[in-house]
C-alpha positions as CSV (number, residue, x, y, z in Angstrom):
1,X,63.0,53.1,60.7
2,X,60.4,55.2,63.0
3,X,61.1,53.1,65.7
4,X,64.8,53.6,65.2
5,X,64.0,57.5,65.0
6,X,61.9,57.4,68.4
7,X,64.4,55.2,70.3
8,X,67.2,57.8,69.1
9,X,64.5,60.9,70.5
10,X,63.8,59.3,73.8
11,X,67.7,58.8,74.2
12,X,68.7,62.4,73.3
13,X,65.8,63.9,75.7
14,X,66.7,61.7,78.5
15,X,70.1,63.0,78.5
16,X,69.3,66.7,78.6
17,X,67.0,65.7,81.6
18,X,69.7,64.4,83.1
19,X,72.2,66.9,82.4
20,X,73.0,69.3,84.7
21,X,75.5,72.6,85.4
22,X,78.6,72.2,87.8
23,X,79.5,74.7,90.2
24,X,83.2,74.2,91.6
25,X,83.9,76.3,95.0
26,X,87.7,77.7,95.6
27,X,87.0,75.1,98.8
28,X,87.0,72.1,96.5
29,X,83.1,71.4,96.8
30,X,81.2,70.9,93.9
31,X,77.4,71.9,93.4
32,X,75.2,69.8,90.9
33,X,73.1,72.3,89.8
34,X,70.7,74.1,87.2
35,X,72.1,77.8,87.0
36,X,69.1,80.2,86.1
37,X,70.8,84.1,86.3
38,X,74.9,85.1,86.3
39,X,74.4,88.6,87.9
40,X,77.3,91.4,88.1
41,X,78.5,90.0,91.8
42,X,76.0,86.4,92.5
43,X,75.0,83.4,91.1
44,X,71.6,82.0,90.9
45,X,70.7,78.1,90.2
46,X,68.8,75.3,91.3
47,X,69.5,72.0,93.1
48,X,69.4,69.5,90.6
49,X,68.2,67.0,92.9
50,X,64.9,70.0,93.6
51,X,64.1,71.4,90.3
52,X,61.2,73.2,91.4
53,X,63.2,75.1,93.9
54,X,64.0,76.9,96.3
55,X,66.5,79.3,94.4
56,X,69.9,79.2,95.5
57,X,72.6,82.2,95.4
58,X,76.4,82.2,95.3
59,X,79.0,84.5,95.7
60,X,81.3,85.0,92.5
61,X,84.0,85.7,95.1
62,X,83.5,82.2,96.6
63,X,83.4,80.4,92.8
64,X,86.5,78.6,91.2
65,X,84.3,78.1,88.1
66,X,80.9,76.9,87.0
67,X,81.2,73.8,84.1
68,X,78.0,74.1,82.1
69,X,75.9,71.1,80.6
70,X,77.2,72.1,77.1
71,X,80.4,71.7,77.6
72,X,81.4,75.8,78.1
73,X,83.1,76.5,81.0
74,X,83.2,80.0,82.5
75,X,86.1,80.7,85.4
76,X,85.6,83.3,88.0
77,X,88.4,83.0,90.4
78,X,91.5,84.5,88.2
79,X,95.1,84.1,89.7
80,X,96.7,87.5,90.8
81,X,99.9,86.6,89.2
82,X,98.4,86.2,85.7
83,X,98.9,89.3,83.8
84,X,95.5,88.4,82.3
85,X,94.3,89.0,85.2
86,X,94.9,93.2,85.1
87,X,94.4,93.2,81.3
88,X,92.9,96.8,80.1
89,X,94.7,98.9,82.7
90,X,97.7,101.5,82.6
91,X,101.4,100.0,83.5
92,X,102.8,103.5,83.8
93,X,102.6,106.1,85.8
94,X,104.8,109.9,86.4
95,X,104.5,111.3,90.0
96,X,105.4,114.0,91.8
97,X,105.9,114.0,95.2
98,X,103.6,116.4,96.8
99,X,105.3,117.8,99.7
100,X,108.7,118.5,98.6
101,X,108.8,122.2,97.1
102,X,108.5,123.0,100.8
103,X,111.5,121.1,101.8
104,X,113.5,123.1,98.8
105,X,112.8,120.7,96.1
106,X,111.2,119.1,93.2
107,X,111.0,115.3,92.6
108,X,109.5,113.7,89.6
109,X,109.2,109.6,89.5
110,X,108.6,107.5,86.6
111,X,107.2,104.0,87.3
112,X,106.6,100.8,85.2
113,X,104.9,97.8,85.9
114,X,106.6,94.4,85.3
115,X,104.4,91.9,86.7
116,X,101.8,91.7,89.3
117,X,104.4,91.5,91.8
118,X,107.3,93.6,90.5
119,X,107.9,97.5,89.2
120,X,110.6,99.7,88.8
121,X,111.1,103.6,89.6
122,X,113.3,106.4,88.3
123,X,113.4,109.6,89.7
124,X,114.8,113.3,88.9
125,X,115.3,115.6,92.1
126,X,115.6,119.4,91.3
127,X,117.4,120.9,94.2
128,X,116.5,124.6,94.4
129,X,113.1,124.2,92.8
130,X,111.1,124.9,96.1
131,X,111.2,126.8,99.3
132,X,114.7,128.7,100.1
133,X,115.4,127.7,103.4
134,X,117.2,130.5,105.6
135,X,120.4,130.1,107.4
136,X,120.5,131.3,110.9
137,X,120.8,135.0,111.4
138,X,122.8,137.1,113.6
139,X,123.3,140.6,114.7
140,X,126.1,142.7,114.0
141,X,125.8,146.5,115.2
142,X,122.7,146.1,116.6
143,X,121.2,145.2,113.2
144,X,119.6,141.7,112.3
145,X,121.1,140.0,108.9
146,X,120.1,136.3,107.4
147,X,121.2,134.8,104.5
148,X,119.4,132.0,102.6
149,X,120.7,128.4,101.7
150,X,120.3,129.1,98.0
151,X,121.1,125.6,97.4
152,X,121.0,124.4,93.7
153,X,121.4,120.9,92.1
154,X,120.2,118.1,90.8
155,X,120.3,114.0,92.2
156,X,118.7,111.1,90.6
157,X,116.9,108.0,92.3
158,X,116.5,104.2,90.9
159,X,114.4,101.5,93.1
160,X,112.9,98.0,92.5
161,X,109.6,97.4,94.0
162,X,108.4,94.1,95.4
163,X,104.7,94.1,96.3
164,X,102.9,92.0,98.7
165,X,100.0,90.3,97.3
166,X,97.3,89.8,96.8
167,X,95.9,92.9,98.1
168,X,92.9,95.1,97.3
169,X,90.6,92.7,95.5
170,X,87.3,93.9,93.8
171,X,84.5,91.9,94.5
172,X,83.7,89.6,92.0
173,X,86.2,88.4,89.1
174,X,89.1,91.1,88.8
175,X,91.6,92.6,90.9
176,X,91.4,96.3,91.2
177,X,94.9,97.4,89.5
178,X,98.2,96.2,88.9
179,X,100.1,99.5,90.0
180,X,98.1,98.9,93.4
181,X,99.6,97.7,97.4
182,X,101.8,97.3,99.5
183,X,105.7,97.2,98.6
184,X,109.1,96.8,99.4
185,X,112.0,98.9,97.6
186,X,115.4,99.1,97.6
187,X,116.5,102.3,96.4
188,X,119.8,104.4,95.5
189,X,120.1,108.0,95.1
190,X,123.1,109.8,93.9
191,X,123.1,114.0,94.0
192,X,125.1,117.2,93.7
193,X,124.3,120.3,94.8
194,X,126.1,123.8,95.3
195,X,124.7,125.9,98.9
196,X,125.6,128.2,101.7
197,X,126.6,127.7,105.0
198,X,127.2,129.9,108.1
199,X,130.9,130.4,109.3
200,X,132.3,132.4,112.3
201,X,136.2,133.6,111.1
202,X,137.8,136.2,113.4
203,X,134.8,136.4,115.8
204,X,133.2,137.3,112.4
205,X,130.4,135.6,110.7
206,X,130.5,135.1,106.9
207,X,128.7,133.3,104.6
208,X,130.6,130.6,102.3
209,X,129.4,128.6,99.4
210,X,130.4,124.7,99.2
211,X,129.8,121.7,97.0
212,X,127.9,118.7,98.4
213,X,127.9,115.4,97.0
214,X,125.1,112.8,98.9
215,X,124.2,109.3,98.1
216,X,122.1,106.9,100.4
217,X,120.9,103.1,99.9
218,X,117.7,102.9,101.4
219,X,115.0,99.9,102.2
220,X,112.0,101.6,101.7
221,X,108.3,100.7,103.1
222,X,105.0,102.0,101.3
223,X,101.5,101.4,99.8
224,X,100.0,102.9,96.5
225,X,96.8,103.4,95.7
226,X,94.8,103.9,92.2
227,X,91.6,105.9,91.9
228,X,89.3,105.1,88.9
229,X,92.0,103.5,86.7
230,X,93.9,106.5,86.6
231,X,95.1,108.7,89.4
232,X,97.9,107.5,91.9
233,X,98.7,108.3,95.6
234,X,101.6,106.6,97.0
235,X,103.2,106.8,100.5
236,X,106.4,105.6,101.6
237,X,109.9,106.2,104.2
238,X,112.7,104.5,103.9
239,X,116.2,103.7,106.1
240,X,119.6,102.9,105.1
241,X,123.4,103.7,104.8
242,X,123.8,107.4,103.5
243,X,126.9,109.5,102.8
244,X,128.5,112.9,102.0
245,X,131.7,114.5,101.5
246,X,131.3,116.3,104.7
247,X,132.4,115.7,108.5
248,X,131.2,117.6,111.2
249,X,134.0,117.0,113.7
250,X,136.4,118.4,111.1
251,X,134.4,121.3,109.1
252,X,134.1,124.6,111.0
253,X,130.6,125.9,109.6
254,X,128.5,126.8,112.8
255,X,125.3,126.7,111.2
256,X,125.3,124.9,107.7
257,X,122.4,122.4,107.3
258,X,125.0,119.4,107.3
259,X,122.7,116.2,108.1
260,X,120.4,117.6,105.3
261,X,120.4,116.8,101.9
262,X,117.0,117.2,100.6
263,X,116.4,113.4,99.4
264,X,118.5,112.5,102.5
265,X,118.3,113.4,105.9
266,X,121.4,112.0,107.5
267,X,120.8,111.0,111.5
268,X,123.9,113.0,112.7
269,X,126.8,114.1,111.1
270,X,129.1,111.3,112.1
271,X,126.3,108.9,111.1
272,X,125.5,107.0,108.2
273,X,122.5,106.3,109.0
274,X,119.8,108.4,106.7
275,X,115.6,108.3,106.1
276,X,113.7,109.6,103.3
277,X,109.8,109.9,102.9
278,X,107.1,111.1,100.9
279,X,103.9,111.6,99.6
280,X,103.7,111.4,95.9
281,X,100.7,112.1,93.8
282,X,100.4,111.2,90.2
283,X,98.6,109.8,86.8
284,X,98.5,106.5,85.1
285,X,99.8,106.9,81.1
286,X,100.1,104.7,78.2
């Protein structure tokens, strides 16, 4: 029976002498290894074929996963289309989009995650909620008078963003933020608003009020950023077929702001050809 015991010792010692840690690289190569320290970014181990050193380090970065002697397995190289791979952080976000009150507007955007590669936008334009812009002026009797635009409305905007990835890794084992890169959106935007225009009539110039409706679909280019889990900055312009209810060749306003409908800026007033931009600014939500 004791020598049964010490046969069955021997046996189980020898084969945790012999067993050793696996490192697999994302290249395919495999280290046999003893791993003495997992750091925040590094690994360190020893050669199992030099026990006694010299210590080796590795890059988490550069690491598939390491297969321990036990049997436990710890992966380091996550796929940037598994949603596990962004698991903790915000999917929403509501920006505004910074520059716009100067351009006679207000624009606020929802956006929702869908995927590591997908998200969609809504948006709600306040037309009037910003700078009045001033119409051209003009003397009569030696005095100077200008009017203002006044325009008021509303328009609404839907897009579908694709993103490029990956993009923006962290070093290490995680990405840095689903709502983060470069994308590609088709949008449409729909609006109504009510404003003045400039008009000569009898040598005379007068001031009219109009109704505009504007629509545009638009291929938009941009890249969004995320600071500290939690604030957004996103840039983008976009180009595509844009209309209104307006004609230049056949409307008689001199002066009446006709290629410009806040969201839209049409190139021309023949033309449907219109561009949109931005800078929007924002916060992640739950």
């Amino acid at each position: 029976m004791k020598k049964i015991f010490l046969i069955i010792t021997v046996l189980f010692f020898g084969f945790y002498a012999t067993a050793q840690d696996k490192i697999y690289k994302l290249k395919g190569n495999v280290i046999e290894a003893k791993v003495i320290e997992i750091g925040t970014d590094e690994i360190k181990y020893y050669l199992t074929s030099s026990p006694e050193g010299p210590v080796y380090v590795v890059d988490k970065s550069s690491l598939n996963r390491i297969e321990f002697a036990d049997g436990r397995i710890e992966k380091y190289h996550v796929s940037y289309k598994d949603p596990e791979s962004y698991e903790g952080q915000l999917t929403k976000g509501i920006k505004v989009n910074f520059l716009a009150p100067l351009l006679g507007y207000s624009q606020f955007t929802f956006e929702k995650s869908l995927s590591p590669l997908k998200s969609y936008e809504l948006s709600l334009g306040i037309i009037g909620a910003g700078k009045n812009q001033d119409l051209l002026g003009y003397y009569v009797n030696n005095q100077y008078k200008s009017y203002k635009r006044s325009a008021l409305g509303l328009f609404m905007e839907g897009g579908y963003k694709f993103k490029k990835i990956p993009t923006f890794f962290s070093k290490g084992t995680r990405m840095s933020h689903i709502m983060q890169g470069n994308y590609f959106e088709p949008k449409l935007t729909l609006g109504y608003f009510s404003d003045h225009a400039l008009n000569y009539k009898n040598n005379e110039p007068q001031v009219e009020k109009r109704s505009n409706i504007f629509g545009a679909l638009t291929l938009n280019l941009g890249k969004q950023w995320v600071f500290g889990d939690k604030v957004l900055l996103d840039v983008y312009s976009g180009i595509g077929y844009a209309f209104d209810n307006h004609n230049r060749s056949q409307d008689d306003f001199f002066y009446d702001y006709y290629s410009n409908n806040f969201a839209i800026q049409k190139l021309g007033s023949g033309a449907n050809v219109g561009i949109n931009g931005g800078i929007r600014v924002g916060l992640l939500i739950k």
